[in-house]
N, C-alpha and C positions, 0 to 999 in steps of 0.2 A: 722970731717974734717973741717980746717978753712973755713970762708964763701969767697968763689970766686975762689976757688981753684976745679980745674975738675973733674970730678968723676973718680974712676977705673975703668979701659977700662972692658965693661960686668958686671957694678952694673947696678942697675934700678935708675930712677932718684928719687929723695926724691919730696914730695908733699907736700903741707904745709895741717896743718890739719882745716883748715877754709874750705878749698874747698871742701875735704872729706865730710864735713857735709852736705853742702851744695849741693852739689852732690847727695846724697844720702837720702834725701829729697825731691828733686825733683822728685828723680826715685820712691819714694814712693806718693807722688801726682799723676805723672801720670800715673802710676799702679793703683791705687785707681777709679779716674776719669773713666777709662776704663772699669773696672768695673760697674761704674754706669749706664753709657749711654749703656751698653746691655743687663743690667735687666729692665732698663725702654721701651727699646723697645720688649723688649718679653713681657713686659703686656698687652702695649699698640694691638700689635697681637693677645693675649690671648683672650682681650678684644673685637677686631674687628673680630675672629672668633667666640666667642659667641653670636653677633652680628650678624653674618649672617647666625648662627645654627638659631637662633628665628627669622629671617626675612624668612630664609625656612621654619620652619615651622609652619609660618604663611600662607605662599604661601600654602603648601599643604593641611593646614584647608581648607582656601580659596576654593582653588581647587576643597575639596571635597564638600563643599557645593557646588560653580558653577557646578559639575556634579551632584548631587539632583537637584540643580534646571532643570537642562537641561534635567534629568529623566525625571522628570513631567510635562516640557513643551511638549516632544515627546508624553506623554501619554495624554495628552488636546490635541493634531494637532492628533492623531489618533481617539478620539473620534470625535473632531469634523468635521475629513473626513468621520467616522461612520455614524454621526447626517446627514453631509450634501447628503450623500448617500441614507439616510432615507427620507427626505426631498424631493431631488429628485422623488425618485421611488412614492412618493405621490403624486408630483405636477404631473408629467407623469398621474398618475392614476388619478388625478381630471380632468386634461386637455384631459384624454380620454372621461371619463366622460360628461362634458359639450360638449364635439366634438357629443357625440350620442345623448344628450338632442337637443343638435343644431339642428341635423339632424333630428331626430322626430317630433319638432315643424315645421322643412318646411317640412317634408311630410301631418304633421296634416292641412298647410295650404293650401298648395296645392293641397291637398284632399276639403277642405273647399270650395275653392276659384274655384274649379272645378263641385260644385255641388251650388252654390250657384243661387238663383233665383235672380230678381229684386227687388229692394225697396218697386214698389207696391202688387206685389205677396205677397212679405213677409209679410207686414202689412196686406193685406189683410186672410191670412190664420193666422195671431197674432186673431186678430180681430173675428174669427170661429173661434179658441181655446178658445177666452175667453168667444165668446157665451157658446159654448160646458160645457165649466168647470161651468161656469154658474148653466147653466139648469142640470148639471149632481151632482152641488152641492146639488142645488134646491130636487131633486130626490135621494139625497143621506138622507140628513135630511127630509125627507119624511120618508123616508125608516127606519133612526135612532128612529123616533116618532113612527113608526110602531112597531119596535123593543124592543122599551122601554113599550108601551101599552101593547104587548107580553109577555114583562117579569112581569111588575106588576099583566098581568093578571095571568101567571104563579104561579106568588107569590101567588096571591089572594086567587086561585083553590091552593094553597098548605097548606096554613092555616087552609082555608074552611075544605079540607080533616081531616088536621091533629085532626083539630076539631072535624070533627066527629068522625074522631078514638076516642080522648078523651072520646068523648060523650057515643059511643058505651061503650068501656070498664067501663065507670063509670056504663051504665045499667045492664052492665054482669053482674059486681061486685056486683048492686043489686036486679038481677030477679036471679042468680043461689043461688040455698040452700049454706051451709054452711057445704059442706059434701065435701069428697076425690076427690070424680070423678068432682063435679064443678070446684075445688081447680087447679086437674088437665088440664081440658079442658079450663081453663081461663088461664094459664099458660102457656098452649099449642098455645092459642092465640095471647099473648102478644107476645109470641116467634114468630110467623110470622111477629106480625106487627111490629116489630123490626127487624125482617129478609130483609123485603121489605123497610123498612126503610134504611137498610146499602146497599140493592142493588140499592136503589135512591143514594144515596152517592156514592157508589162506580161508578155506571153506567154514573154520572155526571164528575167524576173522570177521566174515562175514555174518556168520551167525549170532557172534557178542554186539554188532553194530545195527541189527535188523532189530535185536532185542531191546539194544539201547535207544533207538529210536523210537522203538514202539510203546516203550512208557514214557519216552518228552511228550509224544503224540495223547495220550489214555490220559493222561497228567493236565491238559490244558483241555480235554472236555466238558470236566466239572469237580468240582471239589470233592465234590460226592464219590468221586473215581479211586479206589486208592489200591497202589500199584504195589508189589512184593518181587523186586531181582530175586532169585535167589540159583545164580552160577547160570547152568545150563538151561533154567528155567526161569519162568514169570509167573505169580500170581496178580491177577485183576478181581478185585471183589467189588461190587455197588447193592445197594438197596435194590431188593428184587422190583417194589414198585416204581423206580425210579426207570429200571432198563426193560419191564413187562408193562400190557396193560389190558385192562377184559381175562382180570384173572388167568396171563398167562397163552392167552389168545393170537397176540399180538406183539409187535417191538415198540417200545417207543422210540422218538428220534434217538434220543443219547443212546440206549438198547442198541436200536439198529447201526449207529457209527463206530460204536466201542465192539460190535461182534464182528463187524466187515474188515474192520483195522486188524485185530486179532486174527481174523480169516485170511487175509492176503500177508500178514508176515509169515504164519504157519505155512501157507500155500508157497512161499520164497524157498521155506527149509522143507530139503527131501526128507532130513530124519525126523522132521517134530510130529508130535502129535497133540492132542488137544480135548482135555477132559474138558465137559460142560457138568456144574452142577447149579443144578437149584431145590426150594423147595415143594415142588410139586412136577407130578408126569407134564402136564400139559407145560408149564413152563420149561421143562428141559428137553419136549420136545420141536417148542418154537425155536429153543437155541441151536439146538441141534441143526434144524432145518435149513436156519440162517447160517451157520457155518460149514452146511455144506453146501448152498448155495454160492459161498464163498471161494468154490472149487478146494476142495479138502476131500481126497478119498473119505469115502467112509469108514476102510478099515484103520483108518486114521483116528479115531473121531469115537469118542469115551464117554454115551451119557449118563450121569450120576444124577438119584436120585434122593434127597436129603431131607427126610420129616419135618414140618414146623419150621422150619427155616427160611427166617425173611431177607435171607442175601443169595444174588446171584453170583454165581463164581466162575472164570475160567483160567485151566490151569495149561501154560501151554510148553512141554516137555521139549527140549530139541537136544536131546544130547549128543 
């Protein structure tokens, strides 16, 4: 068709082919473009929900360790409501404690403070105690010198003896013939003095264990009791009013327990004997009475009389 001449009525119109390209071109650009900008935000989302997958579950590490730890702090706050419970129920129980200690010491003072004499009584009766213990030690080492003389003597007559045993047996040995029946009867001999020789042993045996019992025994009556071994013998001293009563009239219980005990160990030993002293007649002769009630010969049986002295004593000899 010449150029400028109109087209058939219902052609399409002609396009030149520069524009075509051109056209066509761009629809493939921005096709393209389109493309890119919705894969690059799908990663970038990919990207920000992997991202808050590991931020969760780092929270829920987290998590579970802050419950460990919250575990273990509930089980420290319950111990140490346990501890402080314990704690308590103790300080309660000391502070009862000390409350009754309290309480004891002001009855012990006002027990004290209700028997209490004056300043010059006191001294003055400090002053007659230590006369007393004085002259009572005085008489006590008297007595220890006696004692000890006793025993050497003892010893002495026991050598002496043994001695002559010796002596004897070395004559037996050479005044009897040298024949059966001597053999015998020297034999027979030796045999007793060894026989009396084990019942010295054993008899002494028995006397150190009669003794030693009899102050465990004198020892758990009363405090007030207070006992003196000494070897072959024993002292027992107590406050005269503790073991007298009716000025000397009477025994008291402890009196009457501590003279019966002393009574029946003396009465076990055939050698002992047994001084009583106190101070007054009537009191040494209640003891007396009660220790020979005890079955205790009387030639046994030593009463002592001791001035002004407010201790009863008995001493009981078994050598």
């Amino acid at each position: 068709m010449p150029f400028g001449v109109p087209p058939v009525h219902g052609a399409l119109p002609l396009i030149p082919r520069s524009r075509l390209a051109f056209t066509a071109i761009a629809a493939l650009l921005f096709s393209g473009s389109g493309c890119i900008v919705t894969q690059t935000t799908y990663e970038m989302k990919t990207k920000e929900a992997d991202s808050l997958r590991e931020a969760m579950a780092s929270l829920n590490r987290e998590k579970a360790k802050l419950a460990e730890g919250n575990e273990a702090l509930s089980k420290q706050v319950t111990a140490g409501k346990e501890t402080e419970a314990s704690l308590s129920a103790r300080l309660k129980e000391r502070d009862d404690s000390v409350k009754h200690l309290s309480d004891e010491i002001a009855t012990a003072r006002q027990s004290y403070e209700g028997t209490r004499t004056t300043r010059e009584q006191f001294i003055n009766e400090l002053l007659e105690k230590e006369k007393a213990t004085g002259k009572r030690l005085q008489d006590l080492a008297a007595r220890a010198e006696g004692c000890e003389r006793d025993q050497e003597r003892m010893k002495a007559e026991t050598a002496a003896r043994d001695q002559e045993l010796s002596g004897l047996r070395k004559q037996l040995e050479a005044a009897l013939p040298a024949s059966e029946a001597a053999r015998r009867e020297r034999d027979i001999l030796s045999g007793r003095v060894e026989r009396l020789q084990e019942e010295r042993r054993e008899s002494d045996k028995r006397r150190d264990d009669i003794l030693a019992g009899l102050a465990a025994d004198l020892e758990k009556l009363s405090p007030e009791v207070s006992v003196f071994p000494m070897g072959p013998a024993i002292r027992i001293v107590v406050p005269e009013r503790l073991a007298l009563k009716d000025r000397g009239g009477k025994l008291t219980e402890l009196g009457s327990a501590m003279v019966s005990r002393v009574a029946g160990a003396a009465a076990g030993i055939p050698s002992a004997s047994l001084v009583v002293i106190a101070g007054g007649k009537a009191s040494v002769e209640t003891l007396r009475g009660a220790a020979a009630g005890g079955k205790i010969p009387e030639g046994r049986l030593f009463p002592h009389v001791r001035e002004k002295d407010r201790q009863a004593e008995l001493l009981l000899i078994a050598p």
